[in-house]
N, C-alpha and C positions, 0 to 999 in steps of 0.2 A: 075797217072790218065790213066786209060784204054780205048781204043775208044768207042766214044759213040756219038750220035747228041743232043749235049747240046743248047740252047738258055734259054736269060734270059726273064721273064714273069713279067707282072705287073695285079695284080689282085686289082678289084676295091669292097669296102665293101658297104653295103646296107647304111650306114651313112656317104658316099661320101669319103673313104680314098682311097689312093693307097699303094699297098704290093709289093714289092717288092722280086723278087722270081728265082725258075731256074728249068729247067725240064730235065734230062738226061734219054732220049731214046734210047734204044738200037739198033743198027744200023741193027741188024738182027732181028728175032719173037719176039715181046714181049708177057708173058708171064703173066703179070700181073703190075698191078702199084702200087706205096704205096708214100702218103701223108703224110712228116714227119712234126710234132709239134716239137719243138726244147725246152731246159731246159729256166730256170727263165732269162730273160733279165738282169734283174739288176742283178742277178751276173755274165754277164756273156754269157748267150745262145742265139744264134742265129743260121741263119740257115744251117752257116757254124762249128760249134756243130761239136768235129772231129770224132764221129760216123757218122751221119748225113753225112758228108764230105764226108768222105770213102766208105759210103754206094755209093752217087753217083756217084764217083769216080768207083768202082770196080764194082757193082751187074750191071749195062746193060750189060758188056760185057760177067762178069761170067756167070750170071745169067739168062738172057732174062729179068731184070726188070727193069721197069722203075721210077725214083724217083725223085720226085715230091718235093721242097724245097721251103722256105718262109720264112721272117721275119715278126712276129707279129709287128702290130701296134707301132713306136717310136724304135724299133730293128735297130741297125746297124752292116752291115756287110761288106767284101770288096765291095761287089757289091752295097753297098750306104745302106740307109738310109728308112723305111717305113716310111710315113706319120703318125700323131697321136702322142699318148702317152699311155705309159703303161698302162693299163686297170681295174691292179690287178687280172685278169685273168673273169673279168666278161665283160667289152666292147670287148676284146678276142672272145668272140661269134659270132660277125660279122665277123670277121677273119676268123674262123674254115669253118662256114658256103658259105660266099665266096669262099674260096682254096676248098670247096668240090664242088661246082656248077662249079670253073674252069675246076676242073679237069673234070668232064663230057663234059660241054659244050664248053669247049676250046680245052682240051688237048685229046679230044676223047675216055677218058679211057674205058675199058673192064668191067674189075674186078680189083676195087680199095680197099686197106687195109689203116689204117689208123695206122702210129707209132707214141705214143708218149714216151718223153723222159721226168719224171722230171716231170716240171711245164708241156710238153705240154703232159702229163699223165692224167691230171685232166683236162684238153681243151676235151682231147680226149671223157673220160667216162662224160666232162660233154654238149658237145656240138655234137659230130659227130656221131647224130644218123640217120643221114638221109640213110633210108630205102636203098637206092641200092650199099652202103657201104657191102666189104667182112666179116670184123670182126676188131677187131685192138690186134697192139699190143704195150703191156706197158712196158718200160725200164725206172728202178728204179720207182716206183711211189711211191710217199710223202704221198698220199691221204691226201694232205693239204685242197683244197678249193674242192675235192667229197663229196657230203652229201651221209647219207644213200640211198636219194631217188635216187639218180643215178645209184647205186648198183644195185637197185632194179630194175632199169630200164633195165638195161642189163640182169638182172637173167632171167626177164621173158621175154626179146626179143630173148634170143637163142642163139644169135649171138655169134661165136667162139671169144673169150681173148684167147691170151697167152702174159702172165705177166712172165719179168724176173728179179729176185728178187737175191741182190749181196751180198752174205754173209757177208759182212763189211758196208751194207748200210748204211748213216748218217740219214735215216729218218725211214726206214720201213724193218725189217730185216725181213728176213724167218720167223721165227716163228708166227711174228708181221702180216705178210701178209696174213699165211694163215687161220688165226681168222679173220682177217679183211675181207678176200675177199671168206668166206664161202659163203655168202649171193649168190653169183653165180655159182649155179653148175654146168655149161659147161667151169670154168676156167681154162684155163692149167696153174698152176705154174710153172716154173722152176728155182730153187734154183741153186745157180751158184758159187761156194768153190773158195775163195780165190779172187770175185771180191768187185770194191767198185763201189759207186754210179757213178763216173764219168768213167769207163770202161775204165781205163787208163792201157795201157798196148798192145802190139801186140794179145798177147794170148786171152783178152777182146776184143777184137776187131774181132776178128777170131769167137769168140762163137757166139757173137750178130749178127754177118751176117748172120754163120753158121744157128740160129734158125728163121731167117726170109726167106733164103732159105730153108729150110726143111717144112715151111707152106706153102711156094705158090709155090716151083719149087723142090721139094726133087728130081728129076731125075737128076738136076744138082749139086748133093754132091757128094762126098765131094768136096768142095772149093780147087781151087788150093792155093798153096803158095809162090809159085815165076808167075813172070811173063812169 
């Protein structure tokens, strides 16, 4: 864990839940912010998710960024437990929506991106369109619960995706993505040799930073690799 001003946050949803959450700001300029969605609860995801982790752990200090973390509704993680219960990823909505009004009106954000991972891939393209958002981006995405109309919603709002897609995916391989994700043509695919859906591995772990810095701070590439 790299220095940084972390504190933990409790964000409150429109149908009276509390989120439980963590904000890691960088202790010098920040540079931009990004709001991560975390993979499927029930197997599993939350917002300590060891990309997610890592990201908060390493990108303020590398990076200038700052990130933004949260447990969906009934999520547990060390730092306790959200309110609620799983939602299947449609009461999820009030989640997404709340963590993006925090980040403005709490956490004072700039220019905010939104990452989802997984399940919150499909929170991402299907709830975080609110207008003063940067773009998002998508790690492994299922497109389980995105209908076309959402697709469609992003092709015609503009707004930059970059979608990274793991050559051993369990849901949506390369090939499978880039038929599926034609429908938007401002998408950046990035096909990634030899990853799998959970990015497990140092070198995975190193790419996925690697391309979230190269969208909001490419001046600070390359990534170190020691401390």
């Amino acid at each position: 864990m790299l220095p940084a001003n972390r504190r933990s946050i409790t964000i409150k949803t429109a149908d009276g839940l509390n989120l439980i959450g963590e904000v890691a700001t960088p202790i010098g300029n920040r540079i931009a912010s990004v709001l991560c969605l975390h993979p499927l609860p029930t197997a599993g995801g939350m917002m300590d998710s060891h990309i997610l982790k890592k990201a908060a752990n390493r990108l303020p200090a590398m990076a200038g960024l700052e990130i933004i973390r949260f447990n969906t509704r009934g999520t547990t993680s060390e730092a306790g437990t959200s309110d609620g219960t799983f939602g299947e990823g449609i009461t999820e909505k009030h989640d997404v929506e709340a963590a993006i009004n925090y980040c403005f009106n709490e956490v004072a954000v700039e220019r905010l991106w939104v990452l989802g991972w997984s399940f919150g891939t499909d929170l991402a393209l299907k709830y975080a369109r609110d207008p003063r958002i940067q773009g998002l981006i998508l790690l492994s995405p299922p497109l389980r619960t995105s209908e076309k109309s959402d697709l469609e919603f992003w092709a015609e709002d503009g707004r930059s995706i970059t979608a990274l897609i793991p050559e051993h995916d369990d849901y949506l391989k390369p090939k499978e993505a880039a038929g599926a994700f034609k429908i938007i043509p401002q998408i950046n695919l990035i096909n990634v040799d030899e990853a799998k859906h959970l990015w497990v591995g140092e070198p995975s772990v190193y790419r996925v930073l690697t391309e979230i810095v190269r969208l909001m701070a490419p001046e600070k590439l390359p990534l170190p690799t020691e401390n």
